[in-house]
DSSP file (Angstrom, degrees, kcal/mol; ACC not computed):
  #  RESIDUE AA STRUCTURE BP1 BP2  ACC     N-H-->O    O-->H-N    N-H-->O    O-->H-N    TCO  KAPPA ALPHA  PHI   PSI    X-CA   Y-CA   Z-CA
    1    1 A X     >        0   0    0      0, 0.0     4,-1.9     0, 0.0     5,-0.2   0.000 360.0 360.0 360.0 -35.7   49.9  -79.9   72.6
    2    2 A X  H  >  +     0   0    0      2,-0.2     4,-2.1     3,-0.2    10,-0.2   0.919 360.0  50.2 -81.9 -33.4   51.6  -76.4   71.5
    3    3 A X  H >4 S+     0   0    0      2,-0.2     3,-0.5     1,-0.1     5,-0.4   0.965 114.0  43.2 -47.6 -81.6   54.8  -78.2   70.7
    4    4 A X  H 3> S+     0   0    0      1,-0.3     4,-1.0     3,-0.2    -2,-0.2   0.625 111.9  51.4 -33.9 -42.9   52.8  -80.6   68.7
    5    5 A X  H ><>S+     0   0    0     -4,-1.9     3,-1.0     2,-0.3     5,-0.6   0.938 117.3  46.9 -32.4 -68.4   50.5  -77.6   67.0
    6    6 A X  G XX5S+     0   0    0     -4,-2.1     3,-8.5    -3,-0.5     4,-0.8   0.872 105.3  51.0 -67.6 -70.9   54.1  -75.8   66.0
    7    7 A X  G 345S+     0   0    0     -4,-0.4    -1,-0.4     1,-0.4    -2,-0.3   0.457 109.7  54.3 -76.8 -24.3   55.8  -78.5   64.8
    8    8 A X  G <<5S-     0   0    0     -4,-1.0    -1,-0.4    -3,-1.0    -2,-0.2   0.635 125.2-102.1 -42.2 -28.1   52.5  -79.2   62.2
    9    9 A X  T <45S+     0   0    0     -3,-8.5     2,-0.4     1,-0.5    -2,-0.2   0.866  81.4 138.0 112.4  13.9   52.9  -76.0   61.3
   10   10 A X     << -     0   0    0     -4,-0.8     2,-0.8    -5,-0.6    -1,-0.5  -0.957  45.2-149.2-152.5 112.9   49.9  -74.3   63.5
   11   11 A X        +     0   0    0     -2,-0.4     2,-0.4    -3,-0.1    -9,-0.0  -0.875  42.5 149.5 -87.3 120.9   50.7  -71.3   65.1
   12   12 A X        -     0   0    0     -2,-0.8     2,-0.5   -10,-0.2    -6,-0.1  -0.984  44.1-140.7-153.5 113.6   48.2  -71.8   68.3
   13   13 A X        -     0   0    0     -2,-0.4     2,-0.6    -8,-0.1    -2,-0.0  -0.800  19.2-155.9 -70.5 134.5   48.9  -70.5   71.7
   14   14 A X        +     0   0    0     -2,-0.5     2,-0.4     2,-0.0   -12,-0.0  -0.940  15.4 177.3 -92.4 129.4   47.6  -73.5   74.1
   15   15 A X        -     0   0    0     -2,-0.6     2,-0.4     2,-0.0    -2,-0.0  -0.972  25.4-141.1-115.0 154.7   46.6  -72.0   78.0
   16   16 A X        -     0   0    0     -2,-0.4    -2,-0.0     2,-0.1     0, 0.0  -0.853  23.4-179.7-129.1 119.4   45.3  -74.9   80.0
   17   17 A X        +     0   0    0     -2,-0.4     2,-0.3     2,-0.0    17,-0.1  -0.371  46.7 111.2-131.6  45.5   42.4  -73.6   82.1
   18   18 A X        -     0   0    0      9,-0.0     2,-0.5     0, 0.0    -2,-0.1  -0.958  56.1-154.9-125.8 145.4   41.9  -76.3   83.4
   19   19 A X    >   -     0   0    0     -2,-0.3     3,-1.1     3,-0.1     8,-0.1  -0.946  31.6-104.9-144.5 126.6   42.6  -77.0   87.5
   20   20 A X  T 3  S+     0   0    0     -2,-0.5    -1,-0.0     1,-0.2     0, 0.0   0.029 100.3  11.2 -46.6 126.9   43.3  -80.1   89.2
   21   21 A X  T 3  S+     0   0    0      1,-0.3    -1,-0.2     0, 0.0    28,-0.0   0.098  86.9 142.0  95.9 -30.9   40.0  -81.3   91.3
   22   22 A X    <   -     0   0    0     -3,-1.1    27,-0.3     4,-0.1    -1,-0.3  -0.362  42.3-136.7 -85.8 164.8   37.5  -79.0   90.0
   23   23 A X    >>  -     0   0    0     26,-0.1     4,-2.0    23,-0.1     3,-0.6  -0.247  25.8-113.5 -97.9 150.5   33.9  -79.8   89.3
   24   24 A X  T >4 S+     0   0    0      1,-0.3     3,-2.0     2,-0.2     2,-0.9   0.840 122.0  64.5 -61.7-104.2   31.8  -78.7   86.2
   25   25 A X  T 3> S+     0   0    0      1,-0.3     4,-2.5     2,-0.2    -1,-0.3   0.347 109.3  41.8  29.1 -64.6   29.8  -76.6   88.7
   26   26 A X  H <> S+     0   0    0     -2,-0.9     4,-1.7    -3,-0.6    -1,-0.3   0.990 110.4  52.9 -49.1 -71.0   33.4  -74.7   89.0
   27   27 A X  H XX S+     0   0    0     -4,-2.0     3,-6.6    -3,-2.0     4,-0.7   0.872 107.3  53.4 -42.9 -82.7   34.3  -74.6   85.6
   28   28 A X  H >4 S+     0   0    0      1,-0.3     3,-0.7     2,-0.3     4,-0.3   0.663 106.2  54.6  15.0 -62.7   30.9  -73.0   84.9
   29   29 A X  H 3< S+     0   0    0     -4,-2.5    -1,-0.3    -5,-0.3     3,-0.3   0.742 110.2  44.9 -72.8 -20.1   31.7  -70.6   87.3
   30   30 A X  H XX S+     0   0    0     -3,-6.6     3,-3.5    -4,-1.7     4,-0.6   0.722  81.5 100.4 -82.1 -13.6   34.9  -69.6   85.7
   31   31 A X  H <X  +     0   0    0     -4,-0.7     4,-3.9    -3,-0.7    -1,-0.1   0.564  68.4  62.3 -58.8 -36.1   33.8  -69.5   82.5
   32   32 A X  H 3> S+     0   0    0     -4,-0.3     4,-1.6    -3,-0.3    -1,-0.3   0.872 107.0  47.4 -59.8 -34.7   33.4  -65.7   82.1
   33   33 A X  H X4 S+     0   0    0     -3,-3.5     3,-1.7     2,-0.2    -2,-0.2   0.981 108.4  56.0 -81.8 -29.5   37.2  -65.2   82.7
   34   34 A X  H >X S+     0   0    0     -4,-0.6     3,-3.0     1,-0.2     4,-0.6   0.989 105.7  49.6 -42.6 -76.3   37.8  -68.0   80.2
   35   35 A X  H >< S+     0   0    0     -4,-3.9     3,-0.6     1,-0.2    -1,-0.2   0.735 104.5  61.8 -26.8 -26.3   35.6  -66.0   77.3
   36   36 A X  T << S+     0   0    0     -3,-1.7    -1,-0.2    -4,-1.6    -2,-0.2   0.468  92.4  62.9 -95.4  22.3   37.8  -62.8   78.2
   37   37 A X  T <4 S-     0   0    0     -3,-3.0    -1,-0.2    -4,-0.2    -2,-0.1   0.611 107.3-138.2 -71.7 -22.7   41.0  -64.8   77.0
   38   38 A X    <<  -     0   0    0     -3,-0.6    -3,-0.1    -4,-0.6    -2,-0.1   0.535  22.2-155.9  64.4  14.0   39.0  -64.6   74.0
   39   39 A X        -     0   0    0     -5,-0.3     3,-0.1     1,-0.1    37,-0.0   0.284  17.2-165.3   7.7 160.4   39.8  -68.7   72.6
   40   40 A X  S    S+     0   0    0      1,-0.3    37,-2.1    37,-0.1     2,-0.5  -0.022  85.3  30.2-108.1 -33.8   39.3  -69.0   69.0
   41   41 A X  E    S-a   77   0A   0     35,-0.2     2,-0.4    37,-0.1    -1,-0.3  -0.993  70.4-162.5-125.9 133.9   39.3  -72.9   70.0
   42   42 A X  E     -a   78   0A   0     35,-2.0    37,-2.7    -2,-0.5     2,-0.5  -0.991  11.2-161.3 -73.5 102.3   38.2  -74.6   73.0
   43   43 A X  E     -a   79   0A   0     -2,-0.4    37,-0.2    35,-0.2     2,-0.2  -0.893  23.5-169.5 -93.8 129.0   39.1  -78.1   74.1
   44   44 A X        +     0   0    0     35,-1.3     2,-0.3    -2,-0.5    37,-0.1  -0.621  20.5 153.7 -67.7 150.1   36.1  -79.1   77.1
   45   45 A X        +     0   0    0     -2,-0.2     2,-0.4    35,-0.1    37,-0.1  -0.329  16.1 143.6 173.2 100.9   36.5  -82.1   79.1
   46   46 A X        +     0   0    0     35,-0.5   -23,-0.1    -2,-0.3    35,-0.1  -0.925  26.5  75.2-128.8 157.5   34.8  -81.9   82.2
   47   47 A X    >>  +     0   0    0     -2,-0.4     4,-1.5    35,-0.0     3,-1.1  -0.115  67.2  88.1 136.7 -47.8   32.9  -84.6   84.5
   48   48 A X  T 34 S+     0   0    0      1,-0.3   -25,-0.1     2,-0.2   -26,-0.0   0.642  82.9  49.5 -80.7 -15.2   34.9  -86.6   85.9
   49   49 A X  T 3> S+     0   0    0    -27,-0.3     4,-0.8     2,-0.1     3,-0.5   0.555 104.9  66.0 -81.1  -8.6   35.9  -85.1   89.0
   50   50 A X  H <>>S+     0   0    0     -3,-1.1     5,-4.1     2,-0.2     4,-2.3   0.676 111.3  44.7 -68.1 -43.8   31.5  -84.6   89.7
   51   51 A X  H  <5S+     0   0    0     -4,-1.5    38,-0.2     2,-0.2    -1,-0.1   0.682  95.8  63.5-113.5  24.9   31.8  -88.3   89.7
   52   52 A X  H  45S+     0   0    0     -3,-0.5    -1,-0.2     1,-0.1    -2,-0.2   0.767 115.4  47.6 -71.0 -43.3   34.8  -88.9   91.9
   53   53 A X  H  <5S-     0   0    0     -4,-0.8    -2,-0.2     1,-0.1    -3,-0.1   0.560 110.7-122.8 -66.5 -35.9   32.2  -87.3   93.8
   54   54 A X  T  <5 +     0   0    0     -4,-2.3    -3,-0.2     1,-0.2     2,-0.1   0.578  53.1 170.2 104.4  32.4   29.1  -89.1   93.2
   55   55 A X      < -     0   0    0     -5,-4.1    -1,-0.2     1,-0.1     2,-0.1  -0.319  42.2 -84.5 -88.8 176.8   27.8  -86.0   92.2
   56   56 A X    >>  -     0   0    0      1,-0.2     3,-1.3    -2,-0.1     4,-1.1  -0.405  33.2-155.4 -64.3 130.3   24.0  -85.5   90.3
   57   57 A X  H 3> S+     0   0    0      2,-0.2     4,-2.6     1,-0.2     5,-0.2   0.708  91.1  63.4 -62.4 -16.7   24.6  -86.2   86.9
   58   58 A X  H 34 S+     0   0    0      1,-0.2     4,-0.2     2,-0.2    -1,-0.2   0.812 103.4  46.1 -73.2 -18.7   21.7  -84.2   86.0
   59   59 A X  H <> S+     0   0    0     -3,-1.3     4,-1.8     2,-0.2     3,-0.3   0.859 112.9  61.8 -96.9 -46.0   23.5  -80.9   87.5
   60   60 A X  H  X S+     0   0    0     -4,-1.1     4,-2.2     1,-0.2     5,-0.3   0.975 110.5  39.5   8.0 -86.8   26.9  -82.6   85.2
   61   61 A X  H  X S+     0   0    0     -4,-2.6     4,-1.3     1,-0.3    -1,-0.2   0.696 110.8  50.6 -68.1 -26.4   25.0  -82.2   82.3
   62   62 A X  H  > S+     0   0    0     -3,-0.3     4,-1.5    -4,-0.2     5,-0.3   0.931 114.8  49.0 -76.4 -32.0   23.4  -79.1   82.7
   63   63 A X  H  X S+     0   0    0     -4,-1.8     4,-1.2     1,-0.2    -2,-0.2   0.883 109.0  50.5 -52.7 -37.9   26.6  -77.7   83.5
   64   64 A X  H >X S+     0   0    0     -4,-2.2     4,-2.5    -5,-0.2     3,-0.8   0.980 110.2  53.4 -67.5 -64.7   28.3  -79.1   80.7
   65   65 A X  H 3< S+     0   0    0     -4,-1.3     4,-0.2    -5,-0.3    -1,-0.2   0.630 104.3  45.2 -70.4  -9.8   25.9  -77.9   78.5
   66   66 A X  H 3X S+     0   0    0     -4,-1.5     4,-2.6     2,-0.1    -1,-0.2   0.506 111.9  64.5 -88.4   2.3   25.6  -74.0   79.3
   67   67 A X  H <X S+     0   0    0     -4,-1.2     4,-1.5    -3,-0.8    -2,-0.2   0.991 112.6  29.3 -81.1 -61.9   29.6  -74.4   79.2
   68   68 A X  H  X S+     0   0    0     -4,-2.5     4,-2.5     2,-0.2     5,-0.2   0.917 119.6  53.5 -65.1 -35.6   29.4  -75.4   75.4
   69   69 A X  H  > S+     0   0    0     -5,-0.5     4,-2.8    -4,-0.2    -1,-0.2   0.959 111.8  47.6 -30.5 -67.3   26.4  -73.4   74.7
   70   70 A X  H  X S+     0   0    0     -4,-2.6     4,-1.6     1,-0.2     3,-0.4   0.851 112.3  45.3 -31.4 -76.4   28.4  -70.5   76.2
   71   71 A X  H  <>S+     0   0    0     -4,-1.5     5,-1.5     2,-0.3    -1,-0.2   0.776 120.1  46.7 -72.6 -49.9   31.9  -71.1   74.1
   72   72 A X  H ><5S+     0   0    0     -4,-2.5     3,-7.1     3,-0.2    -1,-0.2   0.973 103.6  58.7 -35.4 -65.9   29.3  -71.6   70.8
   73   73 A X  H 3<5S+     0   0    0     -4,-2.8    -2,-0.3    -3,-0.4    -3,-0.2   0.847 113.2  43.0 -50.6 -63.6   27.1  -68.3   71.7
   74   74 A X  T 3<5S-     0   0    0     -4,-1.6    -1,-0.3     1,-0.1    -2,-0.2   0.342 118.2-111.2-103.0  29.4   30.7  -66.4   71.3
   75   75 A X  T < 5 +     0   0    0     -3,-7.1     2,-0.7     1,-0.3    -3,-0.2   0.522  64.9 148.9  77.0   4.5   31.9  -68.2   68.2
   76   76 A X      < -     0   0    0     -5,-1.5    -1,-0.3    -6,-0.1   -35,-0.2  -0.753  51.1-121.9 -70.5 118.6   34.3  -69.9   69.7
   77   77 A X  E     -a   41   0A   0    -37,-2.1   -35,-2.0    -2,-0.7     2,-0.6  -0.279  35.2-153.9 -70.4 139.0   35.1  -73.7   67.9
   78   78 A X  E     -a   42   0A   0     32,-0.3    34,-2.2   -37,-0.2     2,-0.5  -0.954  21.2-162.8-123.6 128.9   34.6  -76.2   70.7
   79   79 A X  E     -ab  43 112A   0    -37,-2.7   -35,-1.3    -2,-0.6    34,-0.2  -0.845  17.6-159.5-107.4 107.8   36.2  -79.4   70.8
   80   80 A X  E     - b   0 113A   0     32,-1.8    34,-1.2    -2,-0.5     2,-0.4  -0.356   4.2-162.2 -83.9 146.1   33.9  -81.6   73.5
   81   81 A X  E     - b   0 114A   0     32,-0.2   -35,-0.5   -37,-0.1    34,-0.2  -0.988   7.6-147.1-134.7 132.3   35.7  -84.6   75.1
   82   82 A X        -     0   0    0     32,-1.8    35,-1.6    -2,-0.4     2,-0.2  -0.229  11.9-142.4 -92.3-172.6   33.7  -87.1   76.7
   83   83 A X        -     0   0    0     33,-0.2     2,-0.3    14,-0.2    18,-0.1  -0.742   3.0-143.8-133.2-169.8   34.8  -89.1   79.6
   84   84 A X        -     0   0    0     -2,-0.2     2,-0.3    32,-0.0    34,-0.1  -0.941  15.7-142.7-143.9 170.1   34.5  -92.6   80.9
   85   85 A X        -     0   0    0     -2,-0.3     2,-0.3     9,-0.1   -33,-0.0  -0.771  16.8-123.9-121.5 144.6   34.0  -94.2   85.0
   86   86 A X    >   -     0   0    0     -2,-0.3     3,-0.5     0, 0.0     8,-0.0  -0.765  42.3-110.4 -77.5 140.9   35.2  -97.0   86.9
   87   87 A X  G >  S+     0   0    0     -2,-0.3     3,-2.9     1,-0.2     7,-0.2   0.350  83.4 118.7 -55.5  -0.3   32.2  -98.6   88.2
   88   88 A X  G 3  S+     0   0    0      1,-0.3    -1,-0.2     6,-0.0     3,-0.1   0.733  74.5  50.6 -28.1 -50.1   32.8  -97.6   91.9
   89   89 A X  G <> S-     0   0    0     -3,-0.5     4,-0.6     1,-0.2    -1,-0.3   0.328 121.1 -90.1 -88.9   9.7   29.3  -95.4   92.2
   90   90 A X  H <>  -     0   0    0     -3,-2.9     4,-2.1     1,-0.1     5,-0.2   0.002  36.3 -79.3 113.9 131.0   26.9  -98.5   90.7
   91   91 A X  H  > S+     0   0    0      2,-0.2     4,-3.6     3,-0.1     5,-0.3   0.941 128.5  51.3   4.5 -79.4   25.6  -99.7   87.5
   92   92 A X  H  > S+     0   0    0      2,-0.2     4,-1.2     1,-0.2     5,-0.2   0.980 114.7  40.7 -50.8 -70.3   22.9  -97.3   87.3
   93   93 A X  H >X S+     0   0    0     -4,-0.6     3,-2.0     1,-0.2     4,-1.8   0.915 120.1  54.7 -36.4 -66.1   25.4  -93.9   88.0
   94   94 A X  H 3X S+     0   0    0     -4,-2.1     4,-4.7     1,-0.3    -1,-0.2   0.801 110.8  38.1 -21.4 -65.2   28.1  -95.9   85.5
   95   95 A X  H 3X S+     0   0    0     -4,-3.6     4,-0.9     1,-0.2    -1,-0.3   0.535 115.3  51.7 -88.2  -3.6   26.1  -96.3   82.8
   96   96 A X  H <X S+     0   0    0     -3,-2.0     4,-0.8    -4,-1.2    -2,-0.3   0.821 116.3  48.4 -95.5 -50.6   24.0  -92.4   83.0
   97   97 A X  H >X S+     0   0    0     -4,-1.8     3,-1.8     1,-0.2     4,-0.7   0.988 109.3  53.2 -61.1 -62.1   27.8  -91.1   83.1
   98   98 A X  H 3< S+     0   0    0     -4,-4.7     4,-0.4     1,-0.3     3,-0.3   0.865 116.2  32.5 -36.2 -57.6   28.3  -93.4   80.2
   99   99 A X  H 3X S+     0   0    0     -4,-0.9     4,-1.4     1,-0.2    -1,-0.3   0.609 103.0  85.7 -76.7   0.8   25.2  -92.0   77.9
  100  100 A X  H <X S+     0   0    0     -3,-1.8     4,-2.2    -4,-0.8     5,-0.2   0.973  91.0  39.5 -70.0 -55.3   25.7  -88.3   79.4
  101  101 A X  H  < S+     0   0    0     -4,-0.7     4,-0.3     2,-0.3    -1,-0.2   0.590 112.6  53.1 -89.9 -30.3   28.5  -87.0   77.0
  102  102 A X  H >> S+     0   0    0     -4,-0.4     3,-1.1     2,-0.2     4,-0.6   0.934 110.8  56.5 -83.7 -54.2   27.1  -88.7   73.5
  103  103 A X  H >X S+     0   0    0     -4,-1.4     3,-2.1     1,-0.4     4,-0.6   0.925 107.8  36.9 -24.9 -84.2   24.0  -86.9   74.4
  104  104 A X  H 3< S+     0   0    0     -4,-2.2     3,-0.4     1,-0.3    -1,-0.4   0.636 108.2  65.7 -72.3  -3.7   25.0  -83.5   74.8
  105  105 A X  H <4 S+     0   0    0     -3,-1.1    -1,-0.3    -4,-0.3    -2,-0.3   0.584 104.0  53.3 -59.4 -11.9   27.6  -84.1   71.6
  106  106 A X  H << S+     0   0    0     -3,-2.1    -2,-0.2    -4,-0.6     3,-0.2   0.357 104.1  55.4-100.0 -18.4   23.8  -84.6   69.7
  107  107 A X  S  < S+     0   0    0     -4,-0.6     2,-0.5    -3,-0.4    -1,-0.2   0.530 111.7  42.2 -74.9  -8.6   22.9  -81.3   71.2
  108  108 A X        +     0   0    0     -4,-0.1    -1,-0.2     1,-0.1   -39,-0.0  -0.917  62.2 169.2-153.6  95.0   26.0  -79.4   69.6
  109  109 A X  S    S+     0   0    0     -2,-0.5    -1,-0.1     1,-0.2     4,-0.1   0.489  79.0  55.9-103.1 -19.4   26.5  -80.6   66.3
  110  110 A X  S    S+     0   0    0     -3,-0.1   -32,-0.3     2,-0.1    -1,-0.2   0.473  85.5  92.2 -96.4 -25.0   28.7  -78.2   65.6
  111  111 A X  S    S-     0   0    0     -6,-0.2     2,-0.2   -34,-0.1   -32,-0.2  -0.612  82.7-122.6 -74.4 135.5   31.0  -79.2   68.6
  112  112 A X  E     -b   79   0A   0    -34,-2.2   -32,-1.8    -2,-0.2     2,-0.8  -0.466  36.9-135.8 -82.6-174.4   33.8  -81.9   67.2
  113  113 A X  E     -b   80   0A   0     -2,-0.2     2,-1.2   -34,-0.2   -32,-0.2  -0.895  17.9-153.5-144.7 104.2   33.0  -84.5   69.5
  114  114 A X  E     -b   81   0A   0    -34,-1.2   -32,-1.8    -2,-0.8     3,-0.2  -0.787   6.6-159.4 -76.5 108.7   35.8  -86.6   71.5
  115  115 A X  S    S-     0   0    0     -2,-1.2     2,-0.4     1,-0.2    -1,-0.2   0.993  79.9  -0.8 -59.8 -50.5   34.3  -89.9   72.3
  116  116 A X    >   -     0   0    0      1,-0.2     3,-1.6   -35,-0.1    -1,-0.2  -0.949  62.1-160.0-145.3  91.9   36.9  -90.8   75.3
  117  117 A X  T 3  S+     0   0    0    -35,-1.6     2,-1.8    -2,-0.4    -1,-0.2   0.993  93.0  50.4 -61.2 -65.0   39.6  -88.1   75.9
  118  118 A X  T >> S+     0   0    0      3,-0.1     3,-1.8     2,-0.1     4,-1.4   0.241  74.5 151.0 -71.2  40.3   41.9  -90.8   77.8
  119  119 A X  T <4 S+     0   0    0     -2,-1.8    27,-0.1    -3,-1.6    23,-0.0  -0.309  74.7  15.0 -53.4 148.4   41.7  -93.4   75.0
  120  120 A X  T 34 S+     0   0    0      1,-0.2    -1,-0.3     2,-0.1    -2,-0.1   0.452 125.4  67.6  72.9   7.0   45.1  -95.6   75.2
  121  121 A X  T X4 S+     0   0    0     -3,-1.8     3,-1.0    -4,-0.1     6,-0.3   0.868  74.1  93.2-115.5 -68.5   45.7  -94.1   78.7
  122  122 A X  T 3< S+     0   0    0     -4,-1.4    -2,-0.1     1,-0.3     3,-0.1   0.060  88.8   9.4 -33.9 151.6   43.5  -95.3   80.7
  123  123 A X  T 3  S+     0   0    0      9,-0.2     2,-1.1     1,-0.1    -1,-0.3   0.393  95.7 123.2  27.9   7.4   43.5  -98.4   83.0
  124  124 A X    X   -     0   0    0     -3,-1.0     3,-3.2     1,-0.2     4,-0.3  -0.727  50.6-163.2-101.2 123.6   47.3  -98.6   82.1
  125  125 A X  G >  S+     0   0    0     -2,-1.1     3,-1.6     1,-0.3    -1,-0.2   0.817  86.8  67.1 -47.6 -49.0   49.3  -98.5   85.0
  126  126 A X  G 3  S+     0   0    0      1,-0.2    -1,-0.3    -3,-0.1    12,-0.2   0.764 104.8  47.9 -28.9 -42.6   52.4  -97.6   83.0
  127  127 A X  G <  S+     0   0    0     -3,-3.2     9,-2.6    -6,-0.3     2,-0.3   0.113 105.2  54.6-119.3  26.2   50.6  -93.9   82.1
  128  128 A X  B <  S-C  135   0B   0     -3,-1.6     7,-0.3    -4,-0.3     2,-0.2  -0.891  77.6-100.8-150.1-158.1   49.6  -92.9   84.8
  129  129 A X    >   -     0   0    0      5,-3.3     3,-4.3    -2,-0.3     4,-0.3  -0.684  51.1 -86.9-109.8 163.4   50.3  -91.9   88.5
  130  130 A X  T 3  S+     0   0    0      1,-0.3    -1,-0.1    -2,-0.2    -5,-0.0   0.552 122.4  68.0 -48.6 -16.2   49.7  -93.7   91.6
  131  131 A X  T 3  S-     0   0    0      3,-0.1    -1,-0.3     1,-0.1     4,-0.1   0.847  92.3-142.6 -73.0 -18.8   46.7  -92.4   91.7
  132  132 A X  S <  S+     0   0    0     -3,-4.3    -9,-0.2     2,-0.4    -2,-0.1   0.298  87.4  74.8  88.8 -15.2   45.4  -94.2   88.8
  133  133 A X  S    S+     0   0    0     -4,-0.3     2,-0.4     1,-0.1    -3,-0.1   0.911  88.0  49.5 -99.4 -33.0   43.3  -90.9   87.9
  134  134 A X  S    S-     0   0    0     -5,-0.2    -5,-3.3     1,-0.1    -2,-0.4  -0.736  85.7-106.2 -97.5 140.3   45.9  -88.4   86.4
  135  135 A X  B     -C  128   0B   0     -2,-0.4    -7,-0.3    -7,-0.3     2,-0.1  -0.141  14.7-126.7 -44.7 134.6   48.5  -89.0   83.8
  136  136 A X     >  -     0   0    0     -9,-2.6     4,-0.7     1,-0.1    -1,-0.1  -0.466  43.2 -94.3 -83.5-175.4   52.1  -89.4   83.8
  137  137 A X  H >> S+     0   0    0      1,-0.2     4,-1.1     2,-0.2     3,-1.1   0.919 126.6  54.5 -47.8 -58.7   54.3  -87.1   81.3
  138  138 A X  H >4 S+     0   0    0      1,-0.3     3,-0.7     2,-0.2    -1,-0.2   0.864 101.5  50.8 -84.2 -11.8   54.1  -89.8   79.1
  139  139 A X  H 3> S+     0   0    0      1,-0.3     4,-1.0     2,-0.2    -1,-0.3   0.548  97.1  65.3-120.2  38.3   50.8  -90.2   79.0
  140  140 A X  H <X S+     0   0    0     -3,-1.1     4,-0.5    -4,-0.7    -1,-0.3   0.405  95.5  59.5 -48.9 -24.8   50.1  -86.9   78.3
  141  141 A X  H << S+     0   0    0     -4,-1.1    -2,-0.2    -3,-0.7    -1,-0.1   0.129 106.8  51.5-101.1  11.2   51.8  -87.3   75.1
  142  142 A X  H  > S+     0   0    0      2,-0.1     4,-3.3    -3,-0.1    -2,-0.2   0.696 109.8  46.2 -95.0 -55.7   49.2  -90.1   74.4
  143  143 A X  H  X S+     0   0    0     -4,-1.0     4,-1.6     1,-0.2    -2,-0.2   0.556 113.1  48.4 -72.1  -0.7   46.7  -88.3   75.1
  144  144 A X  H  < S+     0   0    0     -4,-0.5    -1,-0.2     2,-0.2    -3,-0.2   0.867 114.5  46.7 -76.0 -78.5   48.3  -85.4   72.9
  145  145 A X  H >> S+     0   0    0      1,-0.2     3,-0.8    -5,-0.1     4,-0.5   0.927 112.7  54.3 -41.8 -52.4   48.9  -87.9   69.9
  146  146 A X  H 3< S+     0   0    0     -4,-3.3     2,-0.7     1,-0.3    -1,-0.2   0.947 117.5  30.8 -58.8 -61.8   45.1  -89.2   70.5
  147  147 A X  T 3< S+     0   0    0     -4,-1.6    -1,-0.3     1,-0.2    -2,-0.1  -0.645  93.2  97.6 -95.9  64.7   43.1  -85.5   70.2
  148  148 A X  T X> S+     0   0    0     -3,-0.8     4,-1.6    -2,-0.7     3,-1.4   0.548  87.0  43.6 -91.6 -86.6   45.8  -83.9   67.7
  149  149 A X  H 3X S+     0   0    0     -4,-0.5     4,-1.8     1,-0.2    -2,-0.1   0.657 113.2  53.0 -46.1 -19.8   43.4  -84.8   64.5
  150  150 A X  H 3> S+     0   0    0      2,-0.2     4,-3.1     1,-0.2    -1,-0.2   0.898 112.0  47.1 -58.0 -53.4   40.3  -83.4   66.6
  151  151 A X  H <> S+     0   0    0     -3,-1.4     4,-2.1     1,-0.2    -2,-0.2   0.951 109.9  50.9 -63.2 -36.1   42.4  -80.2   67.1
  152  152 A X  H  X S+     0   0    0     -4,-1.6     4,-0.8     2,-0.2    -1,-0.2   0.780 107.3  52.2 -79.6 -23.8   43.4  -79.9   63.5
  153  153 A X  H  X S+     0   0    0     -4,-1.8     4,-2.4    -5,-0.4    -1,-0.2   0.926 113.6  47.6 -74.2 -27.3   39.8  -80.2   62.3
  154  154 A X  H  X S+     0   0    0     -4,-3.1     4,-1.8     1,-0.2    -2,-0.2   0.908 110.1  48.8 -24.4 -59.3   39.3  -77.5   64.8
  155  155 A X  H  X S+     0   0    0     -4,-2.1     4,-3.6     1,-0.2    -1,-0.2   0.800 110.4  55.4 -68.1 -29.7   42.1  -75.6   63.5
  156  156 A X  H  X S+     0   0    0     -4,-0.8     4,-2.2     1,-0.3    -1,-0.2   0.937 104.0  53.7 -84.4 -30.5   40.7  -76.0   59.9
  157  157 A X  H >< S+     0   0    0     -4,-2.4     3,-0.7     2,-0.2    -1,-0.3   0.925 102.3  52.1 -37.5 -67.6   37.9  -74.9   60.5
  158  158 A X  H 3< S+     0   0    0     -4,-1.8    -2,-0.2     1,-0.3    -3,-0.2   0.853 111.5  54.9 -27.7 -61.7   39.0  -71.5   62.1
  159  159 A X  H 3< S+     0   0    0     -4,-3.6    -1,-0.3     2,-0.1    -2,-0.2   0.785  91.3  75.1 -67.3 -32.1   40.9  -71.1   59.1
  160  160 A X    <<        0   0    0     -4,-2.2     0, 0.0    -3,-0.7     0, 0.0  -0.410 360.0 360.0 -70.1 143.9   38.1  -71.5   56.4
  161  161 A X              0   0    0     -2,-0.1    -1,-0.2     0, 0.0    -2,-0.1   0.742 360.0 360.0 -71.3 360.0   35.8  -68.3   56.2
């Protein structure tokens, strides 16, 4: 993403605070040392390991929502990425994961709003690793290609007073 940023023309440090496994609940808990990095932009994308897990969505979503609250509250521009599920955990879980993310994008109006961070990525076997949940190289660079205009309205933002 910070190659891509320069080469637009966007001088943008990326740090990736994000850590393989962990839980909104986690994230949450880190959150304070993220704010002293001091972001001007924030990418979010949490969830999906809470329902590797089968955890309550209702504890998801509140987390998810003091996270952006938080990243608002200190003027930091948030760009929210929703997620999506294999049906493993049921119907019912599936389809509450499903509405969870458009939901709190309708609280935060102000957040640009990812529908599906792994659009073009997911289910293909080609771009990702044997686990089927993480990305290969290359398709990180899909998913790079996919949220680039989401980051640049970010970025325009920043820049207009």
């Amino acid at each position: 993403l910070e190659r891509q940023l320069q080469q637009a023309g966007h001088n943008y440090r990326v740090i990736n605070g994000g850590i393989s496994g962990e839980t909104s609940s986690a994230a949450l808990n880190r959150l304070d040392w993220m704010l002293q990095t001091a972001p001007d932009i924030v990418i979010v994308e949490t969830g999906g390991n809470d329902a590797l897990r089968g955890i309550d969505l209702a504890l998801t979503e509140q987390n998810i929502e003091e996270i952006v609250t938080r990243f608002e509250e200190n003027d930091v521009i948030v760009v929210f990425a929703g997620l999506q599920i294999i049906q493993n955990l049921g119907d019912d879980y599936t389809n509450q994961f499903a509405e969870m993310y458009p939901r709190i994008a309708a609280n935060h109006p102000d957040a640009i709003f990812i529908p599906f961070f792994l659009e073009g990525v997911a289910a293909d076997p080609d771009l990702n690793q044997a686990d089927f949940i993480h990305p290969t190289a290359e398709g990180y660079t899909v998913i790079v290609d996919h949220i680039f205009p989401f980051v640049e309205e970010a970025i325009e933002r920043h820049q207009s007073p």
